[in-house]
C-alpha positions as CSV (number, residue, x, y, z in Angstrom):
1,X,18.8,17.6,-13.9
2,X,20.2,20.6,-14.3
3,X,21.6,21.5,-11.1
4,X,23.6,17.9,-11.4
5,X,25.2,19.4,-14.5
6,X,26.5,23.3,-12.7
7,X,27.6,21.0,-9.7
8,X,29.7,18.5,-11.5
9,X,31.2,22.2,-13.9
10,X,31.3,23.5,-10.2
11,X,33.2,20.6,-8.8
12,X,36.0,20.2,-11.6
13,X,36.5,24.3,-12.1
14,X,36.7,24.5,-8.6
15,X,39.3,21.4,-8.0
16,X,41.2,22.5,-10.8
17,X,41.5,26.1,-9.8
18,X,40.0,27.5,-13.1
19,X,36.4,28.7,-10.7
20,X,36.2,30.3,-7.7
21,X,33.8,31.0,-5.1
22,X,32.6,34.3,-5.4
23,X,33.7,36.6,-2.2
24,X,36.0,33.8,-1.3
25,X,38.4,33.0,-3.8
26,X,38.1,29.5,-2.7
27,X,38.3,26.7,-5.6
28,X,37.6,24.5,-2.8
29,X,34.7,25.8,-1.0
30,X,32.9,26.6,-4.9
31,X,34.1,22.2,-5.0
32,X,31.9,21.8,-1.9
33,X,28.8,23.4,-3.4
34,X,29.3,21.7,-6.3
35,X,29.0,18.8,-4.5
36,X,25.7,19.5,-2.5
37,X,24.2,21.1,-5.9
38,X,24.4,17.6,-7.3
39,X,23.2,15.8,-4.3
40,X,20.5,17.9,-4.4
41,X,19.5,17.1,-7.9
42,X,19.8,13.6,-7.3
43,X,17.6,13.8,-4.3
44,X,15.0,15.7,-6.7
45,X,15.2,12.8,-9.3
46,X,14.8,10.1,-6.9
47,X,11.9,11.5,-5.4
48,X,9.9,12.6,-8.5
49,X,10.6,8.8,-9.7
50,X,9.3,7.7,-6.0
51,X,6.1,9.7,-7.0
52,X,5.9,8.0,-10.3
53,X,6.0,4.7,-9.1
54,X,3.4,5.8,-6.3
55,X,1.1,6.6,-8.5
């Protein structure tokens, strides 16, 4: 749950230019890793509610 909540801070600091990527100065590229931080999280919650279900 918590990485869904630093990708969505890392998706709108980096889109509005307030972030950067560290070593890149990229808002953009710091956007993109938002992005797969949440879509990792979201991959993590649908599994462990696979499990649940599973079990």
């Amino acid at each position: 749950m918590s990485s869904i909540v630093i990708g969505l801070i890392f998706i709108a600091g980096g889109l509005s230019g307030t972030l950067a990527l560290v070593g890149t100065n990229s808002g953009t590229a710091l956007a993109v890793v938002g992005v797969l931080l949440v879509g990792r999280g979201i991959y993590r919650i649908r599994k462990q509610r696979a499990q649940q279900h599973v079990q």
